[in-house]
PDB file of N, CA, C and O in Angstrom:
ATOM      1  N   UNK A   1     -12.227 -17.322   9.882  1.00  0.00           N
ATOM      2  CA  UNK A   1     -12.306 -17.933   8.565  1.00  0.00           C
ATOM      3  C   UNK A   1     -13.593 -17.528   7.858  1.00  0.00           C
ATOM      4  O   UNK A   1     -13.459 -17.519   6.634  1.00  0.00           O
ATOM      5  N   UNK A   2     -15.005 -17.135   8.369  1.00  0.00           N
ATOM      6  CA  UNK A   2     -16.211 -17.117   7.755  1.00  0.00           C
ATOM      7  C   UNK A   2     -15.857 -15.745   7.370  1.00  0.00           C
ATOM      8  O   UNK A   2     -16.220 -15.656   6.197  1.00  0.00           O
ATOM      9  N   UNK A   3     -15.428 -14.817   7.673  1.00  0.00           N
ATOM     10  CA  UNK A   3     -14.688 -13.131   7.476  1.00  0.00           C
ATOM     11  C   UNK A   3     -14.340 -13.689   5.818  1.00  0.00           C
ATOM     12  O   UNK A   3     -15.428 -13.818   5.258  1.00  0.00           O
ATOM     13  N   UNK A   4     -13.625 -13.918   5.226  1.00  0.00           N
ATOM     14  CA  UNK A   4     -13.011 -14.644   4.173  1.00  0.00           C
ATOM     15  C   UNK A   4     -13.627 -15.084   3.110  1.00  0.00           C
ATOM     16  O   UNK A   4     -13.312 -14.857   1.942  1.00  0.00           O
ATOM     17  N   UNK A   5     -14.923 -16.013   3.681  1.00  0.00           N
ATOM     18  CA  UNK A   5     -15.786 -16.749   2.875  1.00  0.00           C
ATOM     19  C   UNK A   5     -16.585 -15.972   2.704  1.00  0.00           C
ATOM     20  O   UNK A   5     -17.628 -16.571   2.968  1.00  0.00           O
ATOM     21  N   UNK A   6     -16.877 -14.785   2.368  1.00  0.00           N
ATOM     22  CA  UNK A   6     -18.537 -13.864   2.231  1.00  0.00           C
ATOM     23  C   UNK A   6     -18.877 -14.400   0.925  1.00  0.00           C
ATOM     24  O   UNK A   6     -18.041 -14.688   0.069  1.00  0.00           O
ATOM     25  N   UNK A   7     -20.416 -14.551   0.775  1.00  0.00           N
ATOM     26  CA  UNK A   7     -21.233 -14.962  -0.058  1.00  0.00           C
ATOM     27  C   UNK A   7     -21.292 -14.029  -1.381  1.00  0.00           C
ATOM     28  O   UNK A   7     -21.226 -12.836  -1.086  1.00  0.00           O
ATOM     29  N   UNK A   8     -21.367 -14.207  -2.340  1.00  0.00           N
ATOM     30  CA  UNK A   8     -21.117 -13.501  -3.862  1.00  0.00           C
ATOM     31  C   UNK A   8     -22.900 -13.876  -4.577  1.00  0.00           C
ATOM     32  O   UNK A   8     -23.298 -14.663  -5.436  1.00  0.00           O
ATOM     33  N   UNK A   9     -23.575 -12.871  -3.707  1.00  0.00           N
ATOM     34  CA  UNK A   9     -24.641 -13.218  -4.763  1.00  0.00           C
ATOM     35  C   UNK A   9     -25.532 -14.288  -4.225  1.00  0.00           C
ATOM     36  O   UNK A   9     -26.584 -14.376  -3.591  1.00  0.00           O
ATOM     37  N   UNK A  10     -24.443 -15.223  -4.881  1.00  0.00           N
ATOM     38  CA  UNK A  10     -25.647 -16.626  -4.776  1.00  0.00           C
ATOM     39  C   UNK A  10     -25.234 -17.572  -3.984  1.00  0.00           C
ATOM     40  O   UNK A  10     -24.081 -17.968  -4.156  1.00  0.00           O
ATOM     41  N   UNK A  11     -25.928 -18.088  -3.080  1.00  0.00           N
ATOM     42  CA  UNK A  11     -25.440 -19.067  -1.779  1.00  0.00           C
ATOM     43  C   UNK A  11     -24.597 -20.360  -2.531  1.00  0.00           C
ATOM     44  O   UNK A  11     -24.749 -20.979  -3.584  1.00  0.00           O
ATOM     45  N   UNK A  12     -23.922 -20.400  -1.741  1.00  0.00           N
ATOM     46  CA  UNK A  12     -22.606 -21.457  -1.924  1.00  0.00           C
ATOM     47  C   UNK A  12     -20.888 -20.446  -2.914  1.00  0.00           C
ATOM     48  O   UNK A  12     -19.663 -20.557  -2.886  1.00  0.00           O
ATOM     49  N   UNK A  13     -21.645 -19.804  -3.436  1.00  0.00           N
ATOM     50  CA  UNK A  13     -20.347 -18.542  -4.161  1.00  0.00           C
ATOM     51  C   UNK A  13     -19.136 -18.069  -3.278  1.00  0.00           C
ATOM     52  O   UNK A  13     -19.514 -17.753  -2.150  1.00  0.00           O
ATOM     53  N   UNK A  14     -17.888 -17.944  -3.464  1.00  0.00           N
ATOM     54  CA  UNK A  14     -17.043 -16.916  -2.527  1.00  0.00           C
ATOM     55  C   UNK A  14     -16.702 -16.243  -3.307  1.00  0.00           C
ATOM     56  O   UNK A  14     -16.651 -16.412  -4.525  1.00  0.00           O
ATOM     57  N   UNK A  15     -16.475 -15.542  -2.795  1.00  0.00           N
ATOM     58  CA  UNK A  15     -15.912 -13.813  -2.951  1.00  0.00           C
ATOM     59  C   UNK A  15     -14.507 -14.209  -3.280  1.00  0.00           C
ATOM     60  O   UNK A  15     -13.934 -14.661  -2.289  1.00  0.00           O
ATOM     61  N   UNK A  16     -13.864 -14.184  -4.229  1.00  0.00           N
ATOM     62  CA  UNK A  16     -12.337 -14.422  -4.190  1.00  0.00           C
ATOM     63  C   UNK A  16     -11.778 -13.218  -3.368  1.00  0.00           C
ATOM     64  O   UNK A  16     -12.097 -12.036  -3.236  1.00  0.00           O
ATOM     65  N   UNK A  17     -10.694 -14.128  -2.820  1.00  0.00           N
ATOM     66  CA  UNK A  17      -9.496 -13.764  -2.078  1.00  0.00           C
ATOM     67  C   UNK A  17      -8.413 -13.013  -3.027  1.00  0.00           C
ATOM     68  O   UNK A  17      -8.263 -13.607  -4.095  1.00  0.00           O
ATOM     69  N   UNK A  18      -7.489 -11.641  -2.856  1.00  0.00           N
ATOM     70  CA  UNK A  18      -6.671 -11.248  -3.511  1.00  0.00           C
ATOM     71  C   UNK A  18      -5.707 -10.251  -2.475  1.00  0.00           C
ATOM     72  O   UNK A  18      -5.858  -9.880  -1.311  1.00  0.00           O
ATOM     73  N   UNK A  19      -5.072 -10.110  -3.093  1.00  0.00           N
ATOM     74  CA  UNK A  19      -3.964  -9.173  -2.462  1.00  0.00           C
ATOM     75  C   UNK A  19      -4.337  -8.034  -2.847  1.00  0.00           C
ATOM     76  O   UNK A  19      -4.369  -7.150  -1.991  1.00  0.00           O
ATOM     77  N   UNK A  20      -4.767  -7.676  -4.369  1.00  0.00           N
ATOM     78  CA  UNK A  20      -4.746  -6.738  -5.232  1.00  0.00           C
ATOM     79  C   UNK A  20      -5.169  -5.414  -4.371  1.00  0.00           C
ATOM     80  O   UNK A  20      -5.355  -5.829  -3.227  1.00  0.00           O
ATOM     81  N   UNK A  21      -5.422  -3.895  -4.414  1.00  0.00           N
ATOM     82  CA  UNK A  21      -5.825  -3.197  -4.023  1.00  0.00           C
ATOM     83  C   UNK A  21      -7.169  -2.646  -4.447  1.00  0.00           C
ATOM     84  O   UNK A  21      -7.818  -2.368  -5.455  1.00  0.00           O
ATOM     85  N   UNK A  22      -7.190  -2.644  -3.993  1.00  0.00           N
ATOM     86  CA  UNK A  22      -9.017  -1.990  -4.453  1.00  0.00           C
ATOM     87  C   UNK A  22      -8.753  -0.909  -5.659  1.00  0.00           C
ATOM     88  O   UNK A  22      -9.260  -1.068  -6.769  1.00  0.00           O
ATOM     89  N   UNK A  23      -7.877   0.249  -5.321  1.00  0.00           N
ATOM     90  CA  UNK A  23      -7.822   1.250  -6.465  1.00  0.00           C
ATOM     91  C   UNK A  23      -6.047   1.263  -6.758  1.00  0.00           C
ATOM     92  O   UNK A  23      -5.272   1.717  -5.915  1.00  0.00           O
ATOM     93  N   UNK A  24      -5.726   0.864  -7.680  1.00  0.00           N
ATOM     94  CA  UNK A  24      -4.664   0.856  -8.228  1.00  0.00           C
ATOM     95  C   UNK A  24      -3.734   2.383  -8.312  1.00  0.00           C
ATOM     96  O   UNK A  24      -2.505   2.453  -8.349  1.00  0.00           O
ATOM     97  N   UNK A  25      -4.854   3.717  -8.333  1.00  0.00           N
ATOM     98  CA  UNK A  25      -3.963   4.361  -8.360  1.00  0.00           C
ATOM     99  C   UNK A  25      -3.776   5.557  -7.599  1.00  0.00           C
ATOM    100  O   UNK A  25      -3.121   6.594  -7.696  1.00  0.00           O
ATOM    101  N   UNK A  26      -4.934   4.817  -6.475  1.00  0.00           N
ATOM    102  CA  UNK A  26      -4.223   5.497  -4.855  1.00  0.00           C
ATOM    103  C   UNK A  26      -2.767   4.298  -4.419  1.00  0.00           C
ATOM    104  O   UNK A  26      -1.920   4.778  -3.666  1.00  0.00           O
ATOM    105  N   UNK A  27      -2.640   3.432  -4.703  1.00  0.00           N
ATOM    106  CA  UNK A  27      -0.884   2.618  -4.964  1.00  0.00           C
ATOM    107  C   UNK A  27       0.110   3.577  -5.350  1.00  0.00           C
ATOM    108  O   UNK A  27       1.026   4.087  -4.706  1.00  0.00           O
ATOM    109  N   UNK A  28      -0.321   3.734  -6.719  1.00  0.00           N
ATOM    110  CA  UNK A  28       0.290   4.356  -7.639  1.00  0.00           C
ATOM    111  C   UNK A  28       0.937   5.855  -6.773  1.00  0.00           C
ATOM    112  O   UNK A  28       2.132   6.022  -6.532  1.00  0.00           O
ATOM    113  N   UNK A  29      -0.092   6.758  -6.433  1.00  0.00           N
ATOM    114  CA  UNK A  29       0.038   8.119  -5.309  1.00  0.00           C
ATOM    115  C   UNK A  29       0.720   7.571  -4.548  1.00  0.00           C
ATOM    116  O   UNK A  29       1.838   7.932  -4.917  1.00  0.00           O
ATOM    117  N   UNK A  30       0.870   6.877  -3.646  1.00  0.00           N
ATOM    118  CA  UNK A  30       1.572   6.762  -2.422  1.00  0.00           C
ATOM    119  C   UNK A  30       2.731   5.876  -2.528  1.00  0.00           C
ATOM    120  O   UNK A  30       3.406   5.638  -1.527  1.00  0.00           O
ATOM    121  N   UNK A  31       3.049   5.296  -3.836  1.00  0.00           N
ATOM    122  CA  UNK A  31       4.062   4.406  -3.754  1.00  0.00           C
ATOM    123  C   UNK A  31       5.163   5.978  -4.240  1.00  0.00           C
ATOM    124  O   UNK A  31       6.084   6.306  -3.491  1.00  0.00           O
ATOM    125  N   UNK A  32       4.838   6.842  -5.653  1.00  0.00           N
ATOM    126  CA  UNK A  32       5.242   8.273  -5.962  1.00  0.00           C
ATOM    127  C   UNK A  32       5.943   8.872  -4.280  1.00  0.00           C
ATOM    128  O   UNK A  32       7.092   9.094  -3.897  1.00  0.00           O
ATOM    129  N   UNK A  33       4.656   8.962  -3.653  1.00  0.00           N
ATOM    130  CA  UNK A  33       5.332  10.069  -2.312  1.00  0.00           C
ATOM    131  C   UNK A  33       6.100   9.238  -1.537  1.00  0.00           C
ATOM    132  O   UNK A  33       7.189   9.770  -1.318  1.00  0.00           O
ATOM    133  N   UNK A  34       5.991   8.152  -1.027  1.00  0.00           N
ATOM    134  CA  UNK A  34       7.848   7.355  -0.606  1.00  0.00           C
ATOM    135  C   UNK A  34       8.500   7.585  -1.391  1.00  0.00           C
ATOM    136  O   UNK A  34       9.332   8.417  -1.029  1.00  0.00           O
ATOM    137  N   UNK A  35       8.648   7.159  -2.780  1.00  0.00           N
ATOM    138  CA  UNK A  35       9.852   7.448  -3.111  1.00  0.00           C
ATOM    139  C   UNK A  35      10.325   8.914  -3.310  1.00  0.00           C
ATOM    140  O   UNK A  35      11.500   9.277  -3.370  1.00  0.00           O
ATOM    141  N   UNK A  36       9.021   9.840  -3.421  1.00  0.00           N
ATOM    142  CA  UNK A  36       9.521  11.543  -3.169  1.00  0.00           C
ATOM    143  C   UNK A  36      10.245  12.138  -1.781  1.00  0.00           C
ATOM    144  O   UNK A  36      10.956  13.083  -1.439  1.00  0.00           O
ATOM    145  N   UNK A  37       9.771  11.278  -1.362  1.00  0.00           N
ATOM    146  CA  UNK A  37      10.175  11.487   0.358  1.00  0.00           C
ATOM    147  C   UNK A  37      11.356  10.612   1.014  1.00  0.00           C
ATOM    148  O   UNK A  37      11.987  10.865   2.040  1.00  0.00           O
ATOM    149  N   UNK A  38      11.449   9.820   0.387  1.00  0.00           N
ATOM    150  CA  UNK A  38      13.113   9.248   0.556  1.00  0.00           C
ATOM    151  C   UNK A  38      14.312   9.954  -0.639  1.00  0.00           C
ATOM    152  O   UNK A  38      15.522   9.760  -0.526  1.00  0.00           O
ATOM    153  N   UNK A  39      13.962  10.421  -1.268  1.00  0.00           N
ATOM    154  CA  UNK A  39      14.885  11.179  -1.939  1.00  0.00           C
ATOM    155  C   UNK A  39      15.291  12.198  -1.299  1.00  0.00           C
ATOM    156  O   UNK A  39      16.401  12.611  -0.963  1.00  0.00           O
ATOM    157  N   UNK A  40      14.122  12.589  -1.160  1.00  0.00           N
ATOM    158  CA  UNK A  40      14.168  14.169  -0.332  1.00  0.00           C
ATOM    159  C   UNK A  40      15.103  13.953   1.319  1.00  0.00           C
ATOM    160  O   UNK A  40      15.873  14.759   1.840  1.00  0.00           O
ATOM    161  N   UNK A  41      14.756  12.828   1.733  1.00  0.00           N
ATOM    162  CA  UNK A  41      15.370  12.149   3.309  1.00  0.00           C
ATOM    163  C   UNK A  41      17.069  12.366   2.717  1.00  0.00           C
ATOM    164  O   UNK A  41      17.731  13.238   3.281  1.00  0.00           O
ATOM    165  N   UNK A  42      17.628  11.674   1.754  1.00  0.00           N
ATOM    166  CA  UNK A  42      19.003  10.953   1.108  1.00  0.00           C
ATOM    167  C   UNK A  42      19.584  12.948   0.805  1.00  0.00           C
ATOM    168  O   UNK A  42      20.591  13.521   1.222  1.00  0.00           O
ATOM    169  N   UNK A  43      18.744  13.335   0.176  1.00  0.00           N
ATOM    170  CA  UNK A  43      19.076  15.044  -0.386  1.00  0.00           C
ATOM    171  C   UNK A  43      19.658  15.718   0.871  1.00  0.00           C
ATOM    172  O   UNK A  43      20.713  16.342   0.987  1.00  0.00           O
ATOM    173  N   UNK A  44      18.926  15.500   1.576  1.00  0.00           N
ATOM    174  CA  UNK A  44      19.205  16.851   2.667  1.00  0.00           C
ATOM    175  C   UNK A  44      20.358  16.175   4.075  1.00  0.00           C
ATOM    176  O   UNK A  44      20.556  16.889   5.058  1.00  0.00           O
ATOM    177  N   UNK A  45      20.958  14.893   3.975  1.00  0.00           N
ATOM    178  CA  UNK A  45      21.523  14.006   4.292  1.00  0.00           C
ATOM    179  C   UNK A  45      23.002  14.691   5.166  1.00  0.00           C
ATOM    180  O   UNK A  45      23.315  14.357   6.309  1.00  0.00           O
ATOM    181  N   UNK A  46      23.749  15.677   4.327  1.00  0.00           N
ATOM    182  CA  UNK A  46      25.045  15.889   4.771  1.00  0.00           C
ATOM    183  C   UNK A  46      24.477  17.515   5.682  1.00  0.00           C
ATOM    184  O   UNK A  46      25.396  18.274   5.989  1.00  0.00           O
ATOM    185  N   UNK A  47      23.201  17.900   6.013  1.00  0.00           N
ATOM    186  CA  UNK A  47      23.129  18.801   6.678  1.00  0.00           C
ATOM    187  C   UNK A  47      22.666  18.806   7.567  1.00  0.00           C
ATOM    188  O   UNK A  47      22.372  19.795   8.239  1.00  0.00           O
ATOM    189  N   UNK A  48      22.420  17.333   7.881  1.00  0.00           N
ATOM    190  CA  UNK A  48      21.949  16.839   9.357  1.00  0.00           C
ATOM    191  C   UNK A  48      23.639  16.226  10.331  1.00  0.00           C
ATOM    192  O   UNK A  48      24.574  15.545   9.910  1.00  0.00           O
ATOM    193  N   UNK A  49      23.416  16.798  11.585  1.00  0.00           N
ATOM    194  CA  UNK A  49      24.447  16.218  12.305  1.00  0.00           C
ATOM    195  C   UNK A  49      24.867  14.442  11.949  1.00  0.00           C
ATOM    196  O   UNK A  49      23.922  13.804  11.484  1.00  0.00           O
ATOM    197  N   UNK A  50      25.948  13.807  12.109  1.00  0.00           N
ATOM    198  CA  UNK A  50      26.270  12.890  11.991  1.00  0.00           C
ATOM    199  C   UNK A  50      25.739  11.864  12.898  1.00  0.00           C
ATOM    200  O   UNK A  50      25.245  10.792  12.549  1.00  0.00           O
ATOM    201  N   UNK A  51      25.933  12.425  14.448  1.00  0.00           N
ATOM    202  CA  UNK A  51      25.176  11.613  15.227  1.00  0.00           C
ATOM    203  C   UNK A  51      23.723  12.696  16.219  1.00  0.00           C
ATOM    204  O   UNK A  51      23.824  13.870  16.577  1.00  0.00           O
ATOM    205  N   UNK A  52      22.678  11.882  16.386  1.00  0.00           N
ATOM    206  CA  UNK A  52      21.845  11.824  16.868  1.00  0.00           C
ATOM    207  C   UNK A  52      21.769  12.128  18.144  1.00  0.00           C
ATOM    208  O   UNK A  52      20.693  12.044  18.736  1.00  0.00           O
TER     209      UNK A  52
END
């Protein structure tokens, strides 16, 4: 829990808590290459054997 609470400056302050990402558009890059790369998975689909 003290991991969580880090001090902001001035004693008694927290650091808010977020989900958010630090850089929005390394997200942005890598959310692009899944979906480039599941297309590409679905594309090439009928030239892979049926079973495994």
């Amino acid at each position: 829990m003290d991991a969580m609470l880090m001090a902001a400056g001035t004693a008694g302050m927290v650091a808010e808590e977020t989900l958010d990402p630090v850089d929005w558009a390394d997200v942005q890059a890598l959310s692009h290459r899944i979906v480039d790369d599941a297309v590409d998975y679905l594309r090439d689909v009928r030239e892979r054997p049926v079973w495994q």
